[in-house]
C-alpha positions in Angstrom: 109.4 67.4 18.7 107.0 66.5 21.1 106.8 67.3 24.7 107.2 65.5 27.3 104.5 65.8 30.0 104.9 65.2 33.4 103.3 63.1 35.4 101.2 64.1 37.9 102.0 62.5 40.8 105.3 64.4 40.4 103.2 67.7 40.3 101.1 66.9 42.9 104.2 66.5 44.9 105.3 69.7 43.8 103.1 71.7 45.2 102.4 69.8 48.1 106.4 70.8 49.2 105.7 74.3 48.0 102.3 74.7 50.4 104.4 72.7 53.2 107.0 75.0 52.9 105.0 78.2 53.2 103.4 77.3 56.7 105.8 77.7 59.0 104.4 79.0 62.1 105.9 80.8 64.9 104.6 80.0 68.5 105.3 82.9 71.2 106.7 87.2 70.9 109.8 88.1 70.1 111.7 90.2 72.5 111.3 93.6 71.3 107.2 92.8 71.6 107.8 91.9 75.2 109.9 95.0 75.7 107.2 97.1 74.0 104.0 95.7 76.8 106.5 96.3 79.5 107.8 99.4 79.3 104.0 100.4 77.7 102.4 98.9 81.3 105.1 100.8 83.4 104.3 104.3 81.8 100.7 103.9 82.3 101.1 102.4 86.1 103.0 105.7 87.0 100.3 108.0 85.4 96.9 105.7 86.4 98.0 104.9 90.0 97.3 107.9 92.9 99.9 109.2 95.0 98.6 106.5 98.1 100.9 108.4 100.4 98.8 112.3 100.2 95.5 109.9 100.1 96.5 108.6 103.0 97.5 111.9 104.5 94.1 113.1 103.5 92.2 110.8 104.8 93.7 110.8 108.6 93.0 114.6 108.4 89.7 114.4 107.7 89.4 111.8 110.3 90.5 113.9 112.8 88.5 117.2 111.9 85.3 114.6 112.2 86.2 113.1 115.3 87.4 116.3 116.9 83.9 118.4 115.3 82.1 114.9 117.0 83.9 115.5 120.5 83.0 119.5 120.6 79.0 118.4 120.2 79.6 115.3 122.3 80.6 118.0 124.8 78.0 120.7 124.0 75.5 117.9 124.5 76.3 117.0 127.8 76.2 120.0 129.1 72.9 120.4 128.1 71.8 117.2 129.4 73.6 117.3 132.9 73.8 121.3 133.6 77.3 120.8 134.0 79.9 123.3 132.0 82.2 120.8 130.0 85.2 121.9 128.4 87.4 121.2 125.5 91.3 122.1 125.9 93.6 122.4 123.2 97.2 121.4 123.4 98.7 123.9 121.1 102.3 123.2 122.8 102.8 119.6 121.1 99.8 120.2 118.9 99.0 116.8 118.9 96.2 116.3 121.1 93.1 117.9 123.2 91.3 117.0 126.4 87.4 116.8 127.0 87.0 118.2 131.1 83.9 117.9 133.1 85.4 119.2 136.6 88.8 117.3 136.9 87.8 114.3 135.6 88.4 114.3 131.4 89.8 112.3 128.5 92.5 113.0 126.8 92.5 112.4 122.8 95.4 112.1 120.6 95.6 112.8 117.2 96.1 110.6 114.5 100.0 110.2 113.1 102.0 113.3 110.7 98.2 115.3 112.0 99.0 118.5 114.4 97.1 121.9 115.3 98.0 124.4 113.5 96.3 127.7 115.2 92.9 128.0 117.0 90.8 131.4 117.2 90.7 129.5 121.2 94.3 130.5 122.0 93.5 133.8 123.2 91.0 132.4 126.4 93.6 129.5 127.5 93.1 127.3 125.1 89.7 126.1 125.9 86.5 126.3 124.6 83.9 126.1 127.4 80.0 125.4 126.9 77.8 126.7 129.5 74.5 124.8 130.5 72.6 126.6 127.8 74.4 124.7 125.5 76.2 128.1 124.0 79.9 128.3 123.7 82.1 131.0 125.7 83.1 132.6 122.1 82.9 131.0 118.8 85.8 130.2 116.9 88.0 128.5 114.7 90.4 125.4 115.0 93.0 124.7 112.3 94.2 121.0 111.8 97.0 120.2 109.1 98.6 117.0 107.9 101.1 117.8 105.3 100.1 120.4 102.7 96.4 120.2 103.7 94.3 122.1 105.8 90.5 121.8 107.6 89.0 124.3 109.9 86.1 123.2 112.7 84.8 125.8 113.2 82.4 126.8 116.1 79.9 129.3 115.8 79.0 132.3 118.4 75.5 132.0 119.5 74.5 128.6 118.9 77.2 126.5 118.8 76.8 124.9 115.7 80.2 122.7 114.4 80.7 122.5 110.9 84.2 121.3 109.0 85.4 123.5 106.1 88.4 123.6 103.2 88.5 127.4 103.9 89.0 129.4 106.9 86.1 131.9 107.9 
């Protein structure tokens, strides 16, 4: 018996459907993939991304203690310089704002939005902290300002006057 061999054209052609057959490629995910980067994306926005809103809060508070710290040297300057008593009254009614007084004329200054007093050391003399030409303060002290959860103190000190903005109260 002898074999028969094949030809090998008809081999060739063999394998060449085999091969073809093999690389079938798949362009694009499938939908549990998509799913997957999606749900993987959300989970890490909600952990990566601050809370804008107490940043916010934050910052408008620390605005204010600055501005308000700026206002009590602006103040404390000018009396120097003119030999004028200037004063600074606090409006602990609303809590929202503070007036700078030379005489009768002044300014008033409001505060920023959701940012309120909260108690001043200054309550017990009117309300008003009063530098005399000397540049000293009637009585040092402490104001509170709050926005939300969060606290800063200016706070004055006796003798000198110095202003300095803290986290904690005296």
């Amino acid at each position: 018996m002898t074999r028969r061999k094949k030809p090998i054209q008809s081999v060739k052609m063999n394998i060449k459907l085999k091969i073809h057959r093999q690389e079938k490629t798949y362009n694009g995910y499938t939908l549990i993939e998509v799913v997957m980067v999606i749900s993987l994306l959300g989970l890490l926005s909600t952990m990566v991304i601050p809370n804008f809103k107490n940043t916010l809060a934050k910052y408008k508070l620390e605005v204010a203690a600055k501005e308000l710290a700026q206002n009590i040297r602006l103040a404390q300057q000018k009396t120097i310089a003119e030999g004028i008593s200037y004063k600074i009254v606090f409006n602990l009614d609303r809590g929202d704002n503070y007036q700078i007084l030379c005489g009768r004329r002044g300014k008033l200054i409001n505060l920023p939005s959701g940012v309120f007093f909260d108690w001043t050391t200054y309550a017990d003399v009117d309300k008003t902290l009063v530098f005399n030409p000397t540049g000293a303060p009637n009585r040092g002290g402490t104001i509170a300002i709050k926005s939300g959860k969060n606290t800063l103190y200016v706070i004055v000190s006796v003798a000198t006057g110095r202003v300095r903005i803290g986290k904690a109260p005296p």
